[in-house]
C-alpha positions as CSV (number, residue, x, y, z in Angstrom):
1,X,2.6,-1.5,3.9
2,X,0.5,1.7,2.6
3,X,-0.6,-0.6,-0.2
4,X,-1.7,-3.6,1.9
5,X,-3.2,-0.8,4.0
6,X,-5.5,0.3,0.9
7,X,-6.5,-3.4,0.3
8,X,-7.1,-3.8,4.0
9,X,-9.7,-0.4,3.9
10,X,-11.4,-1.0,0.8
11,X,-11.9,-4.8,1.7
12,X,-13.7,-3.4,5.0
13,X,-15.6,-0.2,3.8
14,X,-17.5,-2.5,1.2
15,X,-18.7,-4.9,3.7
16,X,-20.8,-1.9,5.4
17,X,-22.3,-1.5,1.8
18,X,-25.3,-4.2,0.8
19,X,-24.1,-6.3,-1.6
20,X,-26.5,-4.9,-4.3
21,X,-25.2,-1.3,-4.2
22,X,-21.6,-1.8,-4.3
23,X,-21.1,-0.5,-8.2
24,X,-21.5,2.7,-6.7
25,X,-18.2,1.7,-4.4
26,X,-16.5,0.1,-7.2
27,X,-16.3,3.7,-8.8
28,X,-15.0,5.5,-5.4
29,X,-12.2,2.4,-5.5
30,X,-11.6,2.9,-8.8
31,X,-10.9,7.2,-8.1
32,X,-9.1,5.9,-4.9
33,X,-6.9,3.5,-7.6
34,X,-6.5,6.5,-10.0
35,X,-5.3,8.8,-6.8
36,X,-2.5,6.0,-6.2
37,X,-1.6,5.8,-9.9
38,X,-1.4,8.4,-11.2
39,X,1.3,10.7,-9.7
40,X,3.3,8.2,-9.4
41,X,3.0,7.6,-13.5
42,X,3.2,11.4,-13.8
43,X,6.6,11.5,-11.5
44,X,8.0,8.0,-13.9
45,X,7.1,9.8,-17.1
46,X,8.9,13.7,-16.1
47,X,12.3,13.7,-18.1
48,X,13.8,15.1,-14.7
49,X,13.3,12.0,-13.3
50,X,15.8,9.9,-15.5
51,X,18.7,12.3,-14.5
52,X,21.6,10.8,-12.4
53,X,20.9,10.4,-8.8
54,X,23.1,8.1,-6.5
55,X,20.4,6.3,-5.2
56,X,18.1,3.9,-7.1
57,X,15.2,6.2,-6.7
58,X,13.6,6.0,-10.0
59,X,14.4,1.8,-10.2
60,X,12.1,2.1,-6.8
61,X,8.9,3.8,-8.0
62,X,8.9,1.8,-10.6
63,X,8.7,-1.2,-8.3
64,X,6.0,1.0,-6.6
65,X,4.0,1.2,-9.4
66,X,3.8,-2.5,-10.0
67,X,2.8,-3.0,-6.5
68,X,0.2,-0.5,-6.9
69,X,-1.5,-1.9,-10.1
70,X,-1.6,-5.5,-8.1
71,X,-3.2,-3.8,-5.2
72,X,-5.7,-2.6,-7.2
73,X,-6.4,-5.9,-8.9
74,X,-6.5,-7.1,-5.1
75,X,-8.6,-4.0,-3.8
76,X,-11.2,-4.6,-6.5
77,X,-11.2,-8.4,-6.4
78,X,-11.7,-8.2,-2.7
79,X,-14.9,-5.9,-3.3
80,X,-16.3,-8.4,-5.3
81,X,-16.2,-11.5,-4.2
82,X,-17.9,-13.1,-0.9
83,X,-16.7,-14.7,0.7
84,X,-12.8,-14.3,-0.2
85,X,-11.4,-17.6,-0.7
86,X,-8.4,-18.5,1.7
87,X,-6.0,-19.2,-1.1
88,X,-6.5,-15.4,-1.9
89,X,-6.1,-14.4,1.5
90,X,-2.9,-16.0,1.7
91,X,-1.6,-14.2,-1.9
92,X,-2.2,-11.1,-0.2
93,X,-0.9,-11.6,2.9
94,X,2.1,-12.7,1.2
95,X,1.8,-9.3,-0.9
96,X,1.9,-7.6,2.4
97,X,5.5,-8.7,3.2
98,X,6.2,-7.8,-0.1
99,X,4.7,-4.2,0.4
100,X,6.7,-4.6,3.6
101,X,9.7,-4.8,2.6
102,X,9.3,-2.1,-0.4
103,X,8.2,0.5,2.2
104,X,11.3,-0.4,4.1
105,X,13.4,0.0,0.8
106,X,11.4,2.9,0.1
107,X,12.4,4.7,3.4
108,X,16.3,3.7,3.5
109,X,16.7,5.1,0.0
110,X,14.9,8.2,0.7
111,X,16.8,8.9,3.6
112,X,19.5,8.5,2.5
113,X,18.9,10.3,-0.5
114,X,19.2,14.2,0.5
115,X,21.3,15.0,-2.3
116,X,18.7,14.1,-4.9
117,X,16.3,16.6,-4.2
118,X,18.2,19.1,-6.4
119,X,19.3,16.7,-9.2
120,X,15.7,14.9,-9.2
121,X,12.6,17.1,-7.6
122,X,9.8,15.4,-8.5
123,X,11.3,11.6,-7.7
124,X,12.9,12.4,-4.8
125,X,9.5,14.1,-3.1
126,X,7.7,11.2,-4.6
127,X,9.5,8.8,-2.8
128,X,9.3,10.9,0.4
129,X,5.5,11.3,0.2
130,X,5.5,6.9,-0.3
131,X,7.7,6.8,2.8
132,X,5.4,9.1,5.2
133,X,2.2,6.7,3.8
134,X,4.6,3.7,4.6
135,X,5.3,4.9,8.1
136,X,1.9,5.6,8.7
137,X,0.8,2.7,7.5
138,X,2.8,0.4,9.3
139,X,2.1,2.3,12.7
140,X,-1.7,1.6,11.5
141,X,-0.7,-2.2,11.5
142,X,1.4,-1.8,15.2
143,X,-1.3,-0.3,17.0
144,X,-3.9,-3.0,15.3
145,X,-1.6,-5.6,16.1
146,X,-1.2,-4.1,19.9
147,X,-4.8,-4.2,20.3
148,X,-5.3,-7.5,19.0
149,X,-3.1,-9.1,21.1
150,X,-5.0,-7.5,23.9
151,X,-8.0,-8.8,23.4
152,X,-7.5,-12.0,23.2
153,X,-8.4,-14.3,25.7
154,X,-5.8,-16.1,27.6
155,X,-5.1,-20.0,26.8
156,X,-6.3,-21.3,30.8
157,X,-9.7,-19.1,30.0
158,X,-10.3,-21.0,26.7
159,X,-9.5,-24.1,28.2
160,X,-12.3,-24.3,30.9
């Protein structure tokens, strides 16, 4: 969910921007995009990271880093077009299950993962650091959730 989450904030913080002066947003996304990237291209590239480890951690950033390059094709096609057309709303709600489920991959093989910290560092704090964003992020999304359920008006108040 921490990549939806980025989609979801970048979509958002260039709508407070005029629609002439976004270029100037387009390079803090593209920093933002970099920030994602590249330690996780750093941690695939380390030779430590291809030695044995019982869980599929390394098969999982690489999956990580594919979600993250579409993200940022989403982020930056989001800050660019208006209004978003609903056929691309739906492609990234559907990458949000996606992202979904990978945070919840991310997390089971992490924990259950201990022994890899010795045999593979820099993967198996890697995937740590994804699952505290993915946690995060997907409390972000329960307490949005929460609040919109909230404040919606009840079905017999619509009605009259």
């Amino acid at each position: 969910m921490f990549l939806y989450m980025l989609i979801f904030m970048a979509y958002h913080s260039s709508r407070w921007i005029p629609r002439h002066k976004r270029l100037k947003f387009q390079t803090v996304n593209a920093v933002f995009i970099a920030i994602v990237l590249v330690p996780q291209f750093y941690v695939l590239a380390r030779p430590k990271s291809s030695r044995y480890c019982r869980q599929p951690l390394l098969n999982n950033l690489s999956a990580s880093v594919a979600l993250s390059i579409i993200a940022s094709g989403f982020a930056v096609t989001f800050t660019l077009l208006e209004p978003v057309p609903q056929s691309l709303w739906a492609s990234y709600h559907v990458f949000g299950l996606l992202s979904c489920g990978q945070g919840l991959c991310t997390a089971i093989l992490t924990l259950t993962a201990a022994a890899c910290a010795k045999t593979t560092p820099e993967l198996y704090y890697m995937s740590l650091i994804l699952t505290v964003a993915s946690i995060f992020s997907t409390g972000f999304y329960m307490v949005r959730g929460g609040l919109w359920l909230t404040n919606r008006r009840p079905v017999t108040e619509a009605e009259q």
